[in-house]
C-alpha positions in Angstrom: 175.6 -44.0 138.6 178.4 -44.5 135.9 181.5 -45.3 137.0 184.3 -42.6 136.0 187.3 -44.7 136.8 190.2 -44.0 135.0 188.1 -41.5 132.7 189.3 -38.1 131.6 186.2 -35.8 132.0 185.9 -31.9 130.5 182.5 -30.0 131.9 182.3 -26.9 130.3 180.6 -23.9 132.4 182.1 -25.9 135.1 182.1 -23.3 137.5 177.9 -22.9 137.2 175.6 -24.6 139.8 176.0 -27.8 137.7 179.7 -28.3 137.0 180.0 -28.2 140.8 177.9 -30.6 142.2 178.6 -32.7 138.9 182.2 -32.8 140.0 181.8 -33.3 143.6 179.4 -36.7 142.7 182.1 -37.9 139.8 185.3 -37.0 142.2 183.6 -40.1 144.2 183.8 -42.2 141.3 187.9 -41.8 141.0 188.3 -40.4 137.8 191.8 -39.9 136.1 190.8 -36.2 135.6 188.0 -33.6 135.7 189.0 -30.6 133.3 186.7 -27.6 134.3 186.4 -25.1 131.3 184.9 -21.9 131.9 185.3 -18.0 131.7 185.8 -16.7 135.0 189.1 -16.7 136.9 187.6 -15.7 140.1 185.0 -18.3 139.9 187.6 -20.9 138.9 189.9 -19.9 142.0 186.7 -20.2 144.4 185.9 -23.5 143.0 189.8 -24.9 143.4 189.9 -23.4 147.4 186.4 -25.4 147.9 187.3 -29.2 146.5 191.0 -28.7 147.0 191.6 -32.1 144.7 194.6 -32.7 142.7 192.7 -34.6 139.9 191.0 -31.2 139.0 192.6 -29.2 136.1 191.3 -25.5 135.3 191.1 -24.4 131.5 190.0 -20.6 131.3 188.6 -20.2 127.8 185.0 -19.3 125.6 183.5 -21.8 124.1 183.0 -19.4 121.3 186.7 -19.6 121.0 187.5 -22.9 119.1 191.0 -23.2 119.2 190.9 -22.9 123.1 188.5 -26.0 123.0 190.6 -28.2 120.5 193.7 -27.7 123.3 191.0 -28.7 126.1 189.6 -31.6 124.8 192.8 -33.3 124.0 193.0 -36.9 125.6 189.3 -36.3 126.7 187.5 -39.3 127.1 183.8 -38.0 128.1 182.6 -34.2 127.8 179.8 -32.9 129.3 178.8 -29.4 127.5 176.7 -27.3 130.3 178.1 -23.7 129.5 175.2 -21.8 127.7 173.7 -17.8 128.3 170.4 -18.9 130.0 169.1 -15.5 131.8 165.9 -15.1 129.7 166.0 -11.8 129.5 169.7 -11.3 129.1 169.4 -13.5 126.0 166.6 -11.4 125.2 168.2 -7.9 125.5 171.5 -9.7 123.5 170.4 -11.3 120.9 173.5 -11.9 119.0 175.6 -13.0 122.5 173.3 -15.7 122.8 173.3 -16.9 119.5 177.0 -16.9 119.7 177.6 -18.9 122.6 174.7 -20.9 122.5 174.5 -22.0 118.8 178.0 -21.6 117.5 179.6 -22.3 121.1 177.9 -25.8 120.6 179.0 -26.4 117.0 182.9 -25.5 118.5 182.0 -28.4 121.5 181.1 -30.6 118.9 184.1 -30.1 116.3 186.6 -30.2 118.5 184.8 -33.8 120.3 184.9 -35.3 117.5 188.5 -34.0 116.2 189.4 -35.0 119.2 188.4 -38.4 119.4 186.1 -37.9 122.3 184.7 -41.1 123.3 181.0 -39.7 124.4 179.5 -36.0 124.4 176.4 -35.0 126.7 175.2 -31.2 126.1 172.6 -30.5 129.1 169.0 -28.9 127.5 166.2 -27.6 128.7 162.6 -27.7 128.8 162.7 -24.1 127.4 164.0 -25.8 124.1 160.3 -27.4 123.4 158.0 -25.1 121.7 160.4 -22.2 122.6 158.7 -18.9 122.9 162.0 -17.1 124.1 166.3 -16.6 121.9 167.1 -18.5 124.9 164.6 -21.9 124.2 165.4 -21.1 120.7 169.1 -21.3 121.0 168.6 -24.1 122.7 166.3 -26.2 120.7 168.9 -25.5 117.7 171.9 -27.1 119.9 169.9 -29.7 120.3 169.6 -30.6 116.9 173.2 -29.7 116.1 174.5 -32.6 119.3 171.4 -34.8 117.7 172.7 -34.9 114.2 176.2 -34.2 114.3 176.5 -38.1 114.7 176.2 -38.3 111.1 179.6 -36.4 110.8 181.7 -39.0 113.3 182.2 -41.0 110.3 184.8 -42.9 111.1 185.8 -41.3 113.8 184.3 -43.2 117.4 182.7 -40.2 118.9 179.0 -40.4 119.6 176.5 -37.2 121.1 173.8 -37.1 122.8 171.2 -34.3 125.1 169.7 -34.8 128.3 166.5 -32.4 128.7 165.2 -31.3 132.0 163.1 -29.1 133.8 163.7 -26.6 136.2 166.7 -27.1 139.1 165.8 -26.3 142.9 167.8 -23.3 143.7 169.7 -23.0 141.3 171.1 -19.4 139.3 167.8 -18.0 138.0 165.2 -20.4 140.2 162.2 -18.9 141.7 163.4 -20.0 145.3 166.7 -17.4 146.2 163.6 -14.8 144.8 160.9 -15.8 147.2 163.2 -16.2 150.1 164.4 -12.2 149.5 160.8 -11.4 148.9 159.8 -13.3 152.3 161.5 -10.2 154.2 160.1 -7.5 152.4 156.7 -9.4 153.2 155.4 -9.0 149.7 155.5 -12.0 147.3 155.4 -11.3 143.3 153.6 -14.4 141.3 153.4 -14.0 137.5 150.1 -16.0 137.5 148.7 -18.4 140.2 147.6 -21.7 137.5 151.5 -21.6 136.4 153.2 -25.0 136.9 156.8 -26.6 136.8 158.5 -29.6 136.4 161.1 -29.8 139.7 164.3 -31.8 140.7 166.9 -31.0 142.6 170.9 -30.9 141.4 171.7 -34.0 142.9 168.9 -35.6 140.9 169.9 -33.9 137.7 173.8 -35.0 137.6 172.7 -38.5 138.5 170.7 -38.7 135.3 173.0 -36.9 133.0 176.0 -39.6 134.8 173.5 -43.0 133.7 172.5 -41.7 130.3 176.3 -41.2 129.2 176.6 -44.8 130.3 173.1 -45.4 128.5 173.9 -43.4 125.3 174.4 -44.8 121.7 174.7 -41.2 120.2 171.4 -39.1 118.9 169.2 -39.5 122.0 167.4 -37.2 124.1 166.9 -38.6 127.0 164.0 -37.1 129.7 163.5 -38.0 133.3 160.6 -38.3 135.0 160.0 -36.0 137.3 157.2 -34.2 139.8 155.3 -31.1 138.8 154.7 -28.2 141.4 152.5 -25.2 141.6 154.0 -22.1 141.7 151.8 -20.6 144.3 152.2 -23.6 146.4 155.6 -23.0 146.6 155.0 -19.6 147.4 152.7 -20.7 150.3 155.4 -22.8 152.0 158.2 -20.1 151.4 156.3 -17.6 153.1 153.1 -18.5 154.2 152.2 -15.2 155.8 153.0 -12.8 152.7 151.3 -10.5 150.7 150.5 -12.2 147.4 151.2 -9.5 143.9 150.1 -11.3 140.7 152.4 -9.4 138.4 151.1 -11.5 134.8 153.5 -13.9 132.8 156.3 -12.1 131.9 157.6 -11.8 128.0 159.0 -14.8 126.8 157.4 -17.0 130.1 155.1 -20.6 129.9 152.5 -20.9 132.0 152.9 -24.6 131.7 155.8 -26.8 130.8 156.3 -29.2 128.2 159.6 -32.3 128.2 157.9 -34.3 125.3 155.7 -33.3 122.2 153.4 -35.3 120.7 155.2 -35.5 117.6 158.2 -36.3 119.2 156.3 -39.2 121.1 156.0 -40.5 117.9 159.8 -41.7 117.7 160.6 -42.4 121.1 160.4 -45.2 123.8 159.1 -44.7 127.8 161.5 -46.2 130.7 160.4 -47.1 133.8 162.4 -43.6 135.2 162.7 -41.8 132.0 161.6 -41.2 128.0 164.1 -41.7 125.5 163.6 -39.6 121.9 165.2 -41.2 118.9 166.6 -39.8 116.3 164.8 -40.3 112.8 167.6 -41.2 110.6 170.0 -43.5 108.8 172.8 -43.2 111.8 170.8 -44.6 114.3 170.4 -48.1 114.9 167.3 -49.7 115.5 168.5 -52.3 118.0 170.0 -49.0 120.2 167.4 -49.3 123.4 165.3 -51.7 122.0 163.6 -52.7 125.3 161.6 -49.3 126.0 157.9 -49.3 125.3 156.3 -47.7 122.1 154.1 -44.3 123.4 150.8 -44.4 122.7 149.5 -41.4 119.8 149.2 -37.6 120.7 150.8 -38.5 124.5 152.6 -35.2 125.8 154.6 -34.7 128.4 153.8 -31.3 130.7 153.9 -30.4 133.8 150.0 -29.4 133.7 149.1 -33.0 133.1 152.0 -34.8 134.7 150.9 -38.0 137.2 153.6 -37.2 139.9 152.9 -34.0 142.1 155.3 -32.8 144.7 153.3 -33.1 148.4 153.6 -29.4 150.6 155.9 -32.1 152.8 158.2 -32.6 149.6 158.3 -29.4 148.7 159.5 -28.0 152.4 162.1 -30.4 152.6 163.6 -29.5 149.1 163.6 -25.9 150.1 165.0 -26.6 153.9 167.6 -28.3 152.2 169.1 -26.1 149.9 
């Protein structure tokens, strides 16, 4: 994990799921600061009462408001942009909310970095931002391009960006778990369709990658881990076993299967022994930046339908009895 001595460290949405574990595993690394930037005053308060830490500094703000971000990111050494709208169907129902914070929220993240003199910017993605068929993956898939090629605007300033894109996060805001647990005690289970898979890691897994790609990054990567695939309906069946099964059908905007890396995107990246790197196509990357990854072979694609790693039932229980 990357050492955040001495380092000056803004999360935004650093109240969510995320920004919490993120700051309890960097808080062990002794960092100068750890500015969380979010909305909610309530959450923020909650959040200061549980960590109780003097090198933690509380911003309310938007990221849709830029000026607020300018004043936050002053001194900053590494951001870390995780604050997005990401309810499906709240994006879904508010169209122009999620545009606002998700697309022009991440061009205000980006300004202000590099205005700023931020050393190193990470914006968290998502699988839904790979063939999106949802605003949400949509939204997302533009920020990524806006972090990917914003390095051509650093100039000479020394900031550089990069995305980490993931899959889904076990029992986190919105994961399938918290549901199936409530629906356990009704004794009814609801399961959109019973061939849909996931990718699957857990929080601790996911702010341990985002922590060694922003000491891997050169600026214009998106960097991919891994990670196991899981069955839906096995899930189900170790979350409660003795339930009534409804197949309900794949709601609007829904995958049945998952996708991390396209085949055309295969095309410009490089495979790690824990991780695929994608590279950007253009003049401000350098082609000595991770030059020891292996070339992928044509038309590979990375889903969670054809991945080689499968959680075991044993796996899966202990992520769930651990939560």
């Amino acid at each position: 994990m990357f050492n955040m001595k001495g380092k000056t460290l803004l999360i935004t949405g650093g109240t969510g799921s995320f920004g919490k574990k993120f700051t309890e595993m960097v808080l062990k690394t002794n960092p100068k600061v750890i500015r969380i930037f979010s909305r909610d005053e309530l959450k923020q308060s909650e959040m200061d009462k549980q960590f109780k830490n003097k090198k933690l500094r509380f911003f309310i703000g938007d990221v849709r408001d830029r000026d607020r971000l300018y004043r936050a990111m002053n001194g900053v050494d590494i951001v870390v942009h995780a604050a997005a709208l990401k309810q499906v169907p709240a994006c879904e129902y508010n169209p122009i909310e999620a545009v606002r914070t998700n697309i022009d929220g991440a061009v205000n993240v980006i300004e202000a970095a590099i205005d700023n003199e931020v050393k190193k910017v990470v914006a968290i993605s998502t699988d839904k931002a790979v063939h999106p068929v949802n605003l949400y993956g949509a939204t997302k898939m533009v920020a990524e391009r806006l972090f990917v090629q914003s390095n051509s605007y650093t100039g000479t300033h020394k900031t550089i960006l990069s995305c980490v894109r993931y899959g889904n996060v076990v029992g986190s805001r919105g994961s399938v778990i918290p549901l199936f647990l409530k629906q356990k005690e009704s004794g009814t289970v609801t399961i959109t369709d019973e061939r849909m898979t996931r990718f699957w890691l857990t929080l601790e897994q996911g702010v341990d990658f985002v922590l060694n790609c922003i000491e891997r990054m050169k600026g214009g990567e998106v960097f991919i881990p891994k990670i196991p695939s899981m069955k839906i309906i096995d899930l189900a069946n170790i979350i409660a076993p003795n339930a009534k099964r409804e197949i309900t059908g794949i709601r609007p905007g829904e995958k049945l299967h998952e996708v991390l890396l396209t085949e055309d995107e295969a095309r410009h990246s490089k495979e790690f022994k824990e991780y695929f790197v994608i590279e950007p196509e253009y003049p401000f990357w350098n082609e000595r930046n991770l030059k020891n990854g292996m070339k992928i072979q044509d038309n590979f694609r990375y889903t969670s339908k054809d991945n080689e790693e499968w959680l075991s039932e044993k796996e899966l229980k202990d992520m769930v009895d651990n939560l």
